[in-house]
C-alpha positions as CSV (number, residue, x, y, z in Angstrom):
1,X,-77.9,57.9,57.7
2,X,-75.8,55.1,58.8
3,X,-74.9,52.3,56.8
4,X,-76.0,54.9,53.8
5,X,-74.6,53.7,50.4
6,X,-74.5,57.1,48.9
7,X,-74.8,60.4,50.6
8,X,-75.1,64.0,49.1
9,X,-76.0,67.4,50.9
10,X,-79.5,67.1,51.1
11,X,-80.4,63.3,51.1
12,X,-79.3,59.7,50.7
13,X,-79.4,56.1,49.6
14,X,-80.2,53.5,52.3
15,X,-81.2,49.4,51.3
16,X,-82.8,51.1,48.0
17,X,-84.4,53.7,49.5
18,X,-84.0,57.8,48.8
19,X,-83.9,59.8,52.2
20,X,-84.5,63.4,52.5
21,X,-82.5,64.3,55.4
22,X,-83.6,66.5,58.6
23,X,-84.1,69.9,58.6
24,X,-84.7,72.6,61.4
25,X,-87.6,70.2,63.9
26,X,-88.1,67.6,61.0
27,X,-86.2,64.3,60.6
28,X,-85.2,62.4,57.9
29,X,-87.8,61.3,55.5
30,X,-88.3,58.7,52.9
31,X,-88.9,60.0,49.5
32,X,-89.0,57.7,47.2
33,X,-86.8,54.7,45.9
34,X,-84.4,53.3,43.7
35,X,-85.5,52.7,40.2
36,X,-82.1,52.3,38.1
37,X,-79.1,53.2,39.9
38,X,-78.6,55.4,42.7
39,X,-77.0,58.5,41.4
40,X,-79.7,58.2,38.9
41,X,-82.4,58.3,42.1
42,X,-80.3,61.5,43.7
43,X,-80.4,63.4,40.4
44,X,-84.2,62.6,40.1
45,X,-85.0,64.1,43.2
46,X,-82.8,67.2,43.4
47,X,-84.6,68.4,39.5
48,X,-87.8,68.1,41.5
49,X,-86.8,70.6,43.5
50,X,-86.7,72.8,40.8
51,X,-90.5,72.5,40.7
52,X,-90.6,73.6,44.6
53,X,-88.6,76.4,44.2
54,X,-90.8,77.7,41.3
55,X,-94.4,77.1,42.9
56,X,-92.7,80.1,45.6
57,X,-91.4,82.1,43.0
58,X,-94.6,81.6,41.0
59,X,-96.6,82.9,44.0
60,X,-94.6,85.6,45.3
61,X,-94.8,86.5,41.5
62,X,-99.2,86.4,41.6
63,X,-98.8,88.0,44.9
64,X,-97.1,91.4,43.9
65,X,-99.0,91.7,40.6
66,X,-102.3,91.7,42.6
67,X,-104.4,94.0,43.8
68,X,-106.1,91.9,46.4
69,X,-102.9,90.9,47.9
70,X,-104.8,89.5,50.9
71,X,-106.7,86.5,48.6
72,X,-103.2,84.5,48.6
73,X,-102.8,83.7,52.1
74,X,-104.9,80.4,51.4
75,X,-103.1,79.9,48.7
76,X,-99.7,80.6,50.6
77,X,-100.4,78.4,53.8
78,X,-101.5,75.6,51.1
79,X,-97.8,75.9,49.4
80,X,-96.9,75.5,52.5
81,X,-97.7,72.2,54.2
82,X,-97.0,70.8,50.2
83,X,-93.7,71.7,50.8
84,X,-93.4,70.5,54.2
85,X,-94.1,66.9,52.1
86,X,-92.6,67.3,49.0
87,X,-90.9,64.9,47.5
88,X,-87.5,66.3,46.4
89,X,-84.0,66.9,47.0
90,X,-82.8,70.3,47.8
91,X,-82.5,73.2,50.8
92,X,-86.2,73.6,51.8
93,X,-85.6,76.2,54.9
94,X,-84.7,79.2,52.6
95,X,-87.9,78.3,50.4
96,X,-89.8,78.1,54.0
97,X,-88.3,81.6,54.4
98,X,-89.4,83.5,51.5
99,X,-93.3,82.3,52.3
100,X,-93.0,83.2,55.8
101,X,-91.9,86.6,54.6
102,X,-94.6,86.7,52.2
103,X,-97.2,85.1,55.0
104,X,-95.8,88.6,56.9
105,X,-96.5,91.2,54.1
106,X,-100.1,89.5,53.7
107,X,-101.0,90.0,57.3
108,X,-100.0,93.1,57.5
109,X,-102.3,94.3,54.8
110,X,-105.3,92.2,55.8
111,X,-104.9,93.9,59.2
112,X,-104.7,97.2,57.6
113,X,-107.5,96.2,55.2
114,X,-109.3,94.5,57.9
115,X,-109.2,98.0,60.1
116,X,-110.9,99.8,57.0
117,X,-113.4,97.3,56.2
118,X,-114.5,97.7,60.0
119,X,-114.3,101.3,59.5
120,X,-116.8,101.2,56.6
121,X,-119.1,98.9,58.0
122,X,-119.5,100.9,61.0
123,X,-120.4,104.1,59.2
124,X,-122.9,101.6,57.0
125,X,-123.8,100.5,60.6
126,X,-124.6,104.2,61.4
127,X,-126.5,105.1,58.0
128,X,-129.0,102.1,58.7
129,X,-129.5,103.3,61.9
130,X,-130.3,106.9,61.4
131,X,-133.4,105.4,58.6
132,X,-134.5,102.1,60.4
133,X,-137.0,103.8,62.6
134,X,-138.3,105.4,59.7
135,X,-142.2,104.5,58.8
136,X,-142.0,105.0,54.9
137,X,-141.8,101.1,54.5
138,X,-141.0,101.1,50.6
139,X,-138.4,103.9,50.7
140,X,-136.6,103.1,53.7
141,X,-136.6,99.1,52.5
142,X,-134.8,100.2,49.1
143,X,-132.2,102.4,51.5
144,X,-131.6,99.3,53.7
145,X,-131.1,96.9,50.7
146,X,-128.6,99.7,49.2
147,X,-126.6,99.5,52.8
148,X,-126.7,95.6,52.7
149,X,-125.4,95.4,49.0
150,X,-122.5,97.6,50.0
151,X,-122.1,95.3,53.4
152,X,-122.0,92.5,51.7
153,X,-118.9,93.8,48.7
154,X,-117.1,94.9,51.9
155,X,-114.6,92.6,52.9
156,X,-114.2,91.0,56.2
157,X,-112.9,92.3,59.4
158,X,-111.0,90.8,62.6
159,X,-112.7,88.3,64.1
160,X,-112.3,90.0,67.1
161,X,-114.7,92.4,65.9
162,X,-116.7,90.3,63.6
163,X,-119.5,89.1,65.7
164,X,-120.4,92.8,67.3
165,X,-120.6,94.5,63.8
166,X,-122.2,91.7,62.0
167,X,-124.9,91.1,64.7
168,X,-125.5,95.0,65.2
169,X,-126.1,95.2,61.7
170,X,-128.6,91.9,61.2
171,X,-130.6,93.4,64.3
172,X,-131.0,96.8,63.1
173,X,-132.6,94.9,59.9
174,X,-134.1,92.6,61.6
175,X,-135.6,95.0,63.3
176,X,-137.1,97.3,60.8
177,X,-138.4,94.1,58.8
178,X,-140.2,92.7,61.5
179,X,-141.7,96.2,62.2
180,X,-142.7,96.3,58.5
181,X,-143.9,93.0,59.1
182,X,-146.1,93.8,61.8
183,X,-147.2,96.8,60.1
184,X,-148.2,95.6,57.0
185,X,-150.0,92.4,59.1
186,X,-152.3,94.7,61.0
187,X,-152.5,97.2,57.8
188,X,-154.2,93.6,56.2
189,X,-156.3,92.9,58.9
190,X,-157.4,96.5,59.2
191,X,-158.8,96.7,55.6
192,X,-160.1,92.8,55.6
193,X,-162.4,94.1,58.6
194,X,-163.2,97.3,56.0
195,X,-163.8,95.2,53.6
196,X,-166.3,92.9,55.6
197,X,-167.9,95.4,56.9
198,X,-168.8,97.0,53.1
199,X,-169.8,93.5,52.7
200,X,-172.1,93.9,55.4
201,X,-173.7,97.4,54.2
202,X,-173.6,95.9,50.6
203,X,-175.8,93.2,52.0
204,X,-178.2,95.1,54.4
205,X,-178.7,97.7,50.9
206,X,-180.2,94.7,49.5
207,X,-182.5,93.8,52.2
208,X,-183.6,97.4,52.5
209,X,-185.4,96.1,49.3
210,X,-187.2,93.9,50.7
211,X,-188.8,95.8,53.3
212,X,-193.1,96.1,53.4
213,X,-192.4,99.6,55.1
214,X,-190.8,101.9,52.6
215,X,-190.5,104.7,55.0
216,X,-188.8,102.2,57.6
217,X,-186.7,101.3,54.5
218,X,-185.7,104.4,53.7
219,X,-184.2,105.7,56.9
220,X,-182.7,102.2,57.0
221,X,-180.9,103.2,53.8
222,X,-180.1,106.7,55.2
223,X,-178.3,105.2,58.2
224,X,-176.9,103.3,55.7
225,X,-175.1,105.8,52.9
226,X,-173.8,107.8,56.4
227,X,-171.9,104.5,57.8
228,X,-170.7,103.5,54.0
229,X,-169.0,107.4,54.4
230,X,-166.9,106.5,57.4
231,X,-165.9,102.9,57.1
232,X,-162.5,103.8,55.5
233,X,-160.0,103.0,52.9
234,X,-159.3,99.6,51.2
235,X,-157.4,99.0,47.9
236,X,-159.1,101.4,45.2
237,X,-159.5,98.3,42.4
238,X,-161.7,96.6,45.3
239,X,-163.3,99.5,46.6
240,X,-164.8,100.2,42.8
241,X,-166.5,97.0,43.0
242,X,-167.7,97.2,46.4
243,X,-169.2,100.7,45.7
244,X,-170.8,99.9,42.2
245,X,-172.9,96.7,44.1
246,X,-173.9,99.4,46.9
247,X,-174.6,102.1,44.6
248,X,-177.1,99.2,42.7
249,X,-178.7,98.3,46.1
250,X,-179.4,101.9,47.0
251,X,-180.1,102.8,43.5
252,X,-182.8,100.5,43.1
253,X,-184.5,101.4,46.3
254,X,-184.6,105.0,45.7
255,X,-186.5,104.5,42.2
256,X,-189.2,102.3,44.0
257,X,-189.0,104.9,47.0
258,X,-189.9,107.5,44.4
259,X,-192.0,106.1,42.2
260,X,-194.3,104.9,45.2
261,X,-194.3,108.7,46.4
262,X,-194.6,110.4,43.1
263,X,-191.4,112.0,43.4
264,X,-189.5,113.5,39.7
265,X,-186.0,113.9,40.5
266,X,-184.5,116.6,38.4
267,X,-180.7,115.5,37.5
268,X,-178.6,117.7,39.4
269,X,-175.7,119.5,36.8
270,X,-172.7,120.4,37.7
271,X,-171.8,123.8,37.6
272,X,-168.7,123.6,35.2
273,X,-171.2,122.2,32.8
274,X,-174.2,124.3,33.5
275,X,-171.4,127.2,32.4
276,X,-170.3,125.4,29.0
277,X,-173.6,125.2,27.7
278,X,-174.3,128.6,28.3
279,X,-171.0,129.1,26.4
280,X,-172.6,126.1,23.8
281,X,-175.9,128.5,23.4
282,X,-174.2,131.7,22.7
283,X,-171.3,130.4,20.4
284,X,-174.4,128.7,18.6
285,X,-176.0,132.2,18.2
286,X,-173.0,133.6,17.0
287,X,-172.5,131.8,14.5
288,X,-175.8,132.6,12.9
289,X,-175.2,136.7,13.0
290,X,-174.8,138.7,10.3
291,X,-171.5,140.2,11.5
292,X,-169.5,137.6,11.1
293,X,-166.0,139.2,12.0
294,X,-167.6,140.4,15.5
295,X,-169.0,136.6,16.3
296,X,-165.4,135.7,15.5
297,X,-164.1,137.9,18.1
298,X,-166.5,137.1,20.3
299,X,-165.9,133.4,19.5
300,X,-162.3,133.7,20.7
301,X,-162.9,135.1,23.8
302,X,-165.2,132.2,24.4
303,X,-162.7,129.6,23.2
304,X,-160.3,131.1,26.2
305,X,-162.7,131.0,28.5
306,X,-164.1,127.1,27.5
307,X,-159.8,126.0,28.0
308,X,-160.2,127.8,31.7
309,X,-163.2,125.6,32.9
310,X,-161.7,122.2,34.1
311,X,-164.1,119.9,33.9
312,X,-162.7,116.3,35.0
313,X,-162.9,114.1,32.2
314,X,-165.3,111.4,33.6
315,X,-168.1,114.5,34.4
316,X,-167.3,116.0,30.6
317,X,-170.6,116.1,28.6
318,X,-169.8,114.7,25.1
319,X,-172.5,116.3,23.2
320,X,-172.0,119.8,24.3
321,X,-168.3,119.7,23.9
322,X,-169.0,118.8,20.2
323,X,-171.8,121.5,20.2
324,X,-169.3,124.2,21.3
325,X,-166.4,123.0,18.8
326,X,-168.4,122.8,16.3
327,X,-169.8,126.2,16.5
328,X,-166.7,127.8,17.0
329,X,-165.5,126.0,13.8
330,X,-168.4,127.3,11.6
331,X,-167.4,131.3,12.9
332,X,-163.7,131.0,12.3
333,X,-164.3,129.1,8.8
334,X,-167.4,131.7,7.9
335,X,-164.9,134.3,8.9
336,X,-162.5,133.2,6.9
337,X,-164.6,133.0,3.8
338,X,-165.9,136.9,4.8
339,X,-162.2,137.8,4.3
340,X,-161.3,136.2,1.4
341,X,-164.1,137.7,-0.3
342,X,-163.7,140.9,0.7
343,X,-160.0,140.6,-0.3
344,X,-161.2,139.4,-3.9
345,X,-164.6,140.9,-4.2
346,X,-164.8,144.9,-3.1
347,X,-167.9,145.3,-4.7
348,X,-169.4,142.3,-3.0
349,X,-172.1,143.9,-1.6
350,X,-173.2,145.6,-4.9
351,X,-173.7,141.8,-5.9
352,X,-177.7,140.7,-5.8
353,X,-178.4,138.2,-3.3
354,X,-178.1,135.2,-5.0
355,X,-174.8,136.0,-6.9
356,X,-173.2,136.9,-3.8
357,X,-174.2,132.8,-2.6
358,X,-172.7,131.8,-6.0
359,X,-169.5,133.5,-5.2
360,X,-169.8,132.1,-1.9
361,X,-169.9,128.4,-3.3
362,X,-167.3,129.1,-5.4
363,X,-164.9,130.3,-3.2
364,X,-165.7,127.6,-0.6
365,X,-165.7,124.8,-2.8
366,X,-162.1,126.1,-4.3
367,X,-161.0,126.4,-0.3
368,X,-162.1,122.7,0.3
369,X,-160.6,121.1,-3.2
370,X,-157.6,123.0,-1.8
371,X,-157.3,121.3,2.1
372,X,-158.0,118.4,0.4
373,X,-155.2,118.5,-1.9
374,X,-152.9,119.4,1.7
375,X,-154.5,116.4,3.5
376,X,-154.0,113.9,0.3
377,X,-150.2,115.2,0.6
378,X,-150.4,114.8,4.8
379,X,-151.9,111.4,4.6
380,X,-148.9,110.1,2.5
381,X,-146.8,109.7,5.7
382,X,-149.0,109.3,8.2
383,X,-149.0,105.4,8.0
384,X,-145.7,105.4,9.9
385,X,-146.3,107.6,12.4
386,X,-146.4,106.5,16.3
387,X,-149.1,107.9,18.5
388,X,-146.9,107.3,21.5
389,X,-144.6,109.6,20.2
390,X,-145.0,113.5,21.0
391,X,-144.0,114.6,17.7
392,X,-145.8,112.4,15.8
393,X,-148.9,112.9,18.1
394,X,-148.7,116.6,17.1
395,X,-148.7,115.7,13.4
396,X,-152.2,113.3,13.7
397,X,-153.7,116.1,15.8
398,X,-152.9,118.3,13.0
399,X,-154.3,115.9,10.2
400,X,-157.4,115.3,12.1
401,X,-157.5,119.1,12.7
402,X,-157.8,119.4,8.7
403,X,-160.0,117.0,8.8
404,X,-162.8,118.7,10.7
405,X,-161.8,122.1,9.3
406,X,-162.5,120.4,5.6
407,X,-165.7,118.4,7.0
408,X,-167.4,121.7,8.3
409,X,-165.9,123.6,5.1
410,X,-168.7,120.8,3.6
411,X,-171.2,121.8,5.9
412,X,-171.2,125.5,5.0
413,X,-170.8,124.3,1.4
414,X,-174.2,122.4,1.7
415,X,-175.9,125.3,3.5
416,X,-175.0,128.0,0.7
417,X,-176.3,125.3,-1.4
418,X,-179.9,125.6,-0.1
419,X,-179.9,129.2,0.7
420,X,-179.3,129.5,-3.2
421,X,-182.2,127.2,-3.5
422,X,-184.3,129.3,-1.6
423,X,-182.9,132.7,-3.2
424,X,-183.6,131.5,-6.6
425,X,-181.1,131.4,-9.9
């Protein structure tokens, strides 16, 4: 500061040059220099310091509006060292001050915060271990991912502690993975031997085809079905296919087997649907006898009876399903039509034979013009309806409901028509 030209509290002038001057271990420092006049280059530099002291005041500011106090310490020990440089005129220990006071508070709650964080990831330590040994791959896999994403929003802890937490956590999923790993590996080389080994079969079927000796052939083919049985599981989309090429290898040789011994094979039926078409035969009776109320009863007790049998749907025989329904239809409708005329006829019976058909064509032709009428109206909305939908499904099953009821309606309707052919007018 000798020699110095002009000298205030903080700084000076020196050959055209503005010093900062020393304070607590640092020495003088050259700021900056003389543009104008001197007092000028003083005044410059102490309003600079205005802009030091409100950078700290700033960030003490951000630091006790914010919740994660602990994100400012960067900032803080940045603020810092530009201080340490800045180029102004003013007393920088008291701003020095207030950050190491702030630097403090901070590390006092990152300690705190760093003591919980280790807290949590020790009990997120302890929930992975208690599933990791776990061999449900897919659910335990979803629970470990669920730990890690709660690991990884968890902020850090000392560093003291850092690398035994973090690497007891990455082993224990280290471990499980690999296990799953390995698991899955041999799980793929288990069913790629399966599947070669139904390859095999397949191929052997085939060349049990070929054989001269058919009796040879068909123990081969024996011996064959028995080891297809024990083989074991592969992916069901793959095991369709493999099946459907044995079952045309051993197909094929059974129907040369038996047509070279003579043998009829009788198609074995299941007993579900050996019992519905018994139900079929009598319903179909029924609905040919003259008491018509009492097949109707009886007709309902079968319909109980048919919803009791469950028959899987690939086994399901079409054609007697549609034999059954279709019988029970014609009772209940037939029924129907018995009590409406004996509502509207009581001297029905007094009627000659082929009046009482008459009034029977009437009535049922009047019954049909009527459903027809209720499924013109039903129809109306039915074009926005969505099958996928349970309440609209109910509504289509009850259109196409009235629609069989009116297309066996027809049927009687026809019927009548030739029995009053037959009668006579």
């Amino acid at each position: 500061m000798e020699n110095a030209s002009l000298v205030d509290e903080y700084g000076y002038v020196k050959d055209g040059k503005v010093f900062l001057k020393g304070y607590l271990n640092y020495e003088d420092r050259q700021i900056g220099e003389v543009k104008r006049t001197e007092q000028e280059a003083l005044d410059y530099f102490k309003n600079r310091f205005i802009i030091a002291e409100n950078k700290v005041s700033q960030l003490e500011k951000d630091i006790e509006e914010a919740q994660n106090k602990g994100s400012y310490l960067t900032k803080l020990v940045q603020l810092r060292k530009k201080l340490l440089g800045f180029d102004a005129l003013g007393d920088f220990p008291p701003l020095l001050d207030r950050l190491d006071a702030q630097e403090k508070l901070l590390a006092d709650l990152i300690t705190v915060n760093q003591l919980k964080n280790l807290e949590i990831k020790r009990a997120l330590i302890a929930e992975a271990e208690a599933v990791v040994d776990s061999t449900e791959w897919r659910e335990t896999a979803d629970v470990l991912q669920e730990i890690k994403t709660k690991w990884i929003k968890t902020g850090p802890v000392d560093k003291a502690a850092e690398t035994e937490v973090e690497g007891r956590f990455q082993a224990l999923l280290d471990g499980f993975f690999t296990r799953r790993r390995e698991f899955f590996n041999e799980q793929n080389k288990v069913i790629q031997e399966r599947l070669d080994k139904y390859d095999e079969l397949i191929r052997l079927a085939f060349r049990a085809n070929r054989l001269g000796d058919l009796d040879a052939a068909f123990q081969e083919v024996r011996k064959l079905n028995n080891a297809w049985k024990v083989v074991g599981e592969v992916p069901i989309k793959k095991s369709g296919k493999l099946y459907k090429q044995f079952k045309k290898a051993t197909t094929m040789f059974y129907a040369k087997y038996n047509d070279a011994k003579g043998i009829v094979i009788v198609p074995k039926i299941d007993p579900r649907i050996e019992q519905q078409m018994k139900m079929a035969d009598e319903v179909e009776k029924l609905s040919k006898q003259q008491d018509i109320f009492a097949a109707a009863e009886r007709a309902k007790v079968l319909l109980n009876s048919w919803k009791e049998i469950r028959v899987p749907f690939k086994l399901q025989d079409k054609v007697v399903n549609e034999r059954f329904r279709a019988a029970c239809d014609k009772i209940f409708e037939l029924s129907y039509l018995g009590r409406v005329l004996t509502r509207k006829y009581p001297a029905f019976e007094l009627k000659s034979k082929s009046e009482q058909i008459r009034t029977k064509i009437r009535e049922m032709e009047y019954l049909v013009k009527r459903e027809k009428n209720d499924l013109q109206f039903a129809l109306q909305d039915a074009d926005g309806l969505d099958p996928n939908k349970d309440e609209d499904k109910q509504i289509l099953n009850k259109i196409n409901t009235q629609k069989r009821k009116i297309a066996m309606k027809e049927t009687i309707l026809r019927e009548l028509q030739k029995d009053l052919e037959t009668a006579g007018y």
